[in-house]
C-alpha positions in Angstrom: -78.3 19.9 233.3 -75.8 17.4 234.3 -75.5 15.1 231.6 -78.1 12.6 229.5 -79.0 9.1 229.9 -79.0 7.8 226.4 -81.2 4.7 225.4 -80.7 2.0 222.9 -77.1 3.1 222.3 -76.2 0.1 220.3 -78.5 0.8 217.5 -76.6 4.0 216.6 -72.7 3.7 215.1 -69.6 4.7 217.1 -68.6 7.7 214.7 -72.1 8.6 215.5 -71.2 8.8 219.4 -68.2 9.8 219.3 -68.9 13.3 216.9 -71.4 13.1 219.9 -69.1 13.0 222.7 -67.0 16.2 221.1 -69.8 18.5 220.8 -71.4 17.5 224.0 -68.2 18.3 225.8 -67.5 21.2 223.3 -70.9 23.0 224.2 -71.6 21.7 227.8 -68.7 21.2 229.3 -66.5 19.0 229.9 -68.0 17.0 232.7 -70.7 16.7 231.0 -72.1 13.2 232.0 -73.5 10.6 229.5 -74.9 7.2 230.8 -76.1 4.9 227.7 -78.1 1.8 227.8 -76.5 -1.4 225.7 -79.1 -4.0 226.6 -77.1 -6.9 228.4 -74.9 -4.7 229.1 -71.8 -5.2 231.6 -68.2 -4.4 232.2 -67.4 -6.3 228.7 -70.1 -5.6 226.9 -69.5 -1.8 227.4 -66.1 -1.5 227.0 -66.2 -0.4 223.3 -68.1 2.1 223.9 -65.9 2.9 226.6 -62.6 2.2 225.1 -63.8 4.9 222.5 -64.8 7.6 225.2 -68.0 7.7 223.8 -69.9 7.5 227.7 -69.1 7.7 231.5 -70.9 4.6 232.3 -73.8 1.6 231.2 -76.5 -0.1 232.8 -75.0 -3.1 234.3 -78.2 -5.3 233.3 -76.9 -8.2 235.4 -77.0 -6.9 238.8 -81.0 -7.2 238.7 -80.7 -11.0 238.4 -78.0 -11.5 240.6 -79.1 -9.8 243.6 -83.0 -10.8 243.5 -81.0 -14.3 243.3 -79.4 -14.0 246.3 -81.6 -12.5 248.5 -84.2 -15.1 247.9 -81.7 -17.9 248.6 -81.1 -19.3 245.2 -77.1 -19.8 244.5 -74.2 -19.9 246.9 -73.4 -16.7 248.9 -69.6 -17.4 247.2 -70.7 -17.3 243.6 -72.7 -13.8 244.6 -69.4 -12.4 245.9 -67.8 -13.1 242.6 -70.2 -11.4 240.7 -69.6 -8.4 242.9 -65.8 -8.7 242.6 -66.3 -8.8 238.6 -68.2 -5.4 238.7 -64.5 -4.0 239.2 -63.0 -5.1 235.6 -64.7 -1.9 234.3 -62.2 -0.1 232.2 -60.4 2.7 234.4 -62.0 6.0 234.5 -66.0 4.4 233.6 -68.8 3.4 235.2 -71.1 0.6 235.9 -75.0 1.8 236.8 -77.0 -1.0 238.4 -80.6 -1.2 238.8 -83.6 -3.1 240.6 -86.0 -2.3 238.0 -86.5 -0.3 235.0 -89.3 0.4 232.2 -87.9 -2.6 230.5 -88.2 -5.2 233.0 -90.5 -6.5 235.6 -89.9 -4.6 238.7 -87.9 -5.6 241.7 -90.6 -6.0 244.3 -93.1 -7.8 241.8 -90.5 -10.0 241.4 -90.2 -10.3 245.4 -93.8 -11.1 245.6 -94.3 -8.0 246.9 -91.8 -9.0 250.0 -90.5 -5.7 251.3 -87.9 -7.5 253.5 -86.0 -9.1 250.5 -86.7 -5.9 248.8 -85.0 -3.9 251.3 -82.0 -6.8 251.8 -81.8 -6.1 247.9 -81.5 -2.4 248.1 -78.7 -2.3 250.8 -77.2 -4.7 248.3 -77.2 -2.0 246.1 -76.3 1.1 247.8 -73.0 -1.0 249.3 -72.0 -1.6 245.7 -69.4 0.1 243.4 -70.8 2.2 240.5 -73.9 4.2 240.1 -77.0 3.5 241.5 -79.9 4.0 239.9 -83.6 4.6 241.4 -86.2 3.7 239.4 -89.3 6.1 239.6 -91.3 4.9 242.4 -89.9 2.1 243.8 -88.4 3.9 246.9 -91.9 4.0 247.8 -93.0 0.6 247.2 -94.3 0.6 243.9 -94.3 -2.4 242.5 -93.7 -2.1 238.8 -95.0 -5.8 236.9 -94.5 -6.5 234.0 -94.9 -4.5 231.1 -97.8 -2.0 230.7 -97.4 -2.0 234.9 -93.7 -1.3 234.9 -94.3 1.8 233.8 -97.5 2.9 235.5 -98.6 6.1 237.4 -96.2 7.4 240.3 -98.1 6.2 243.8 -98.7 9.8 245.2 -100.3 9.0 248.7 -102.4 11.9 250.0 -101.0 14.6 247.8 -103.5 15.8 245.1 -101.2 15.1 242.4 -102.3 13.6 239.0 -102.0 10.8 238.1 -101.1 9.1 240.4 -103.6 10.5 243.8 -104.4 8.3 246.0 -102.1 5.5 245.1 -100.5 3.9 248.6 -97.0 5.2 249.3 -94.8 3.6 251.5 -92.9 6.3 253.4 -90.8 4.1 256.0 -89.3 2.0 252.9 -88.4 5.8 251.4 -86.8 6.9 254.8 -84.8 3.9 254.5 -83.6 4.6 251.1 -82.8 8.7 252.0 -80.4 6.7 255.1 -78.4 4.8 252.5 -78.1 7.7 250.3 -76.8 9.7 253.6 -74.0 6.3 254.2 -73.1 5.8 251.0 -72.2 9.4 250.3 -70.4 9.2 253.6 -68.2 7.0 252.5 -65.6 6.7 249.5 -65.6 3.1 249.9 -69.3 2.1 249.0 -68.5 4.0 245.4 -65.0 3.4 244.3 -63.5 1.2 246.8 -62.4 -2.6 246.1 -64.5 -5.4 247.0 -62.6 -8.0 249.2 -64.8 -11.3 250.7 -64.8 -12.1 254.5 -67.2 -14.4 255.0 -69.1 -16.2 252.4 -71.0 -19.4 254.4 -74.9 -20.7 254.0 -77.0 -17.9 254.2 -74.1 -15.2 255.5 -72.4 -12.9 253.3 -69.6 -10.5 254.8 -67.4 -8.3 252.5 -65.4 -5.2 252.9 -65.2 -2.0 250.6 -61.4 -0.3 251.1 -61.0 3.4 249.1 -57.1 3.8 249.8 -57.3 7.2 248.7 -59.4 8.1 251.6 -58.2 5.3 253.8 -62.1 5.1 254.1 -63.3 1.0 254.7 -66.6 -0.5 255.2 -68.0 -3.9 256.4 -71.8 -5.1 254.8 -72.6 -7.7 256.3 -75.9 -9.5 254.8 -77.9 -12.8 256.7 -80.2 -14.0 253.9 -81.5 -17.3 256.0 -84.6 -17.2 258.1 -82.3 -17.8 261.4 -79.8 -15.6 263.1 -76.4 -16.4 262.3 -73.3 -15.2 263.8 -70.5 -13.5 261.5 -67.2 -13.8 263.0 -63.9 -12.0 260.6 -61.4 -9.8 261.2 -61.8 -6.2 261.6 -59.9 -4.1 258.5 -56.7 -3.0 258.6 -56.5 0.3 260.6 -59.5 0.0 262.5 -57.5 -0.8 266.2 -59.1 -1.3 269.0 -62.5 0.3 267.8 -65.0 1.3 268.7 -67.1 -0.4 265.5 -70.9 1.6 264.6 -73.5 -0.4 262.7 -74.4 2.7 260.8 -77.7 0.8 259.1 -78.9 -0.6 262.6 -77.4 2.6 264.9 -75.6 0.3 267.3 -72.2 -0.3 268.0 -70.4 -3.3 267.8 -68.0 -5.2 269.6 -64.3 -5.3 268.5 -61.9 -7.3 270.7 -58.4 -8.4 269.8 -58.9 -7.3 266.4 -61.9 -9.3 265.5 -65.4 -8.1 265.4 -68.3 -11.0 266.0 -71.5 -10.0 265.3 -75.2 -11.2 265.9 -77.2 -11.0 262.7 -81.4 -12.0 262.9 -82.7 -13.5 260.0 -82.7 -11.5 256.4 -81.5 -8.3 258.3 -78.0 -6.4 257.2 -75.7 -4.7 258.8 -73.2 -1.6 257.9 -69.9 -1.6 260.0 -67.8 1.4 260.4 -65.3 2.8 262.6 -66.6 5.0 264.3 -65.1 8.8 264.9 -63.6 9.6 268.1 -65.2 12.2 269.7 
């Protein structure tokens, strides 16, 4: 066992958490990891529990809203790249976790009408984002998760004889797609610690790099929201030279001359821009 995700953590008393933390650590281990949910919470919110040592990292409860938001148009693209930049004020050494849904609220694609487009725009939101990601049961393959009982009904099963839950329609290309950005984001440093830094923020067109200077790792997300294609134009990060530049979400390689990469994006698609290796 790795650690415990601890619910309703504001109901219990610091001394209470803290004795906890000790014997946790004492009798599991040090890197024992505890994640505790402060309803609400976010970088400011946490941070006495955090200043106390009492847990790793808390559910950052505003990343829901703010993403579902912005893939569905509502806000300026600017005002979403702020919120990302915030996520950084955690306190040094802690964690935020961000979710699409949970047992507590009305899932992510309900909330998308069921749109597996925005759903998807929303999800490579999430895997290009600092912190922890966290997978709520079942939504990788499309379950929909309304609003309470529903949010917490039976895992969709497909074709395996698995109760409850048999029978229930899985979708298995939206759960390939997730196992890809588990595969990038482990890839690179930059998707989990690195700092968030806006390119492009127009309309419908968000473009923002993640830069780890430990591992002198950097990635470009680029994200078209609109129903048209837009083009991003920005200049390629520090380091990168004369390319060549791989879409890793799309498998295509991009165009970098004179130290600026311009790219093609069709409507509410996303791309995920690194340099690529030399061979």
């Amino acid at each position: 066992m790795d650690g415990f995700r601890l619910d309703t953590v504001k109901h219990v008393s610091h001394p209470f958490w803290q004795e906890h933390r000790r014997r946790t650590r004492e009798q599991l281990g040090r890197g024992f990891f505890l994640l505790g949910e402060v309803w609400g919470g976010d970088a400011q919110v946490l941070d006495p529990w955090f200043s106390a040592d009492e847990l790793d990292a808390g559910f950052d409860f505003g990343f829901q809203g703010s993403v579902l938001g912005f893939v569905q148009g509502r806000g300026r693209a600017v005002a979403f790249d702020r919120y990302l930049k915030s996520r950084e004020k955690v306190r040094p050494g802690h964690l935020l976790a961000h979710f699409l849904s949970s047992h507590d609220v009305p899932g992510a694609l309900y909330q998308l009408g069921g749109d597996t487009t925005h759903f998807r725009l929303a999800a490579i939101l999430q895997f290009t984002s600092v912190g922890i990601p966290v997978i709520y049961y079942g939504e990788e393959v499309a379950r929909p998760g309304g609003d309470w009982p529903e949010n917490r009904s039976d895992m969709p099963w497909g074709d395996r004889k698995i109760l409850p839950g048999e029978g229930k329609p899985r979708d298995e290309a939206l759960r390939a797609d997730y196992k890809r950005l588990i595969a990038i984001r482990r890839a690179h440093p930059a998707l989990f610690r690195g700092v968030h830094e806006k390119l492009v923020a127009e309309g419908d067109l968000l473009v923002f790099l993640q830069k780890d200077p430990a591992s002198d790792d950097a990635v470009v997300v680029a994200v078209n929201r609109g129903d048209k294609p837009l083009v991003a134009r920005f200049p390629a990060p520090e380091g990168w030279g004369a390319g060549p530049v791989r879409d890793e979400w799309n498998a295509v390689v991009v165009p970098l001359t004179g130290g600026n990469i311009e790219t093609t994006l069709e409507g509410k698609t996303a791309q995920i821009l690194v340099r690529e290796a030399r061979r």
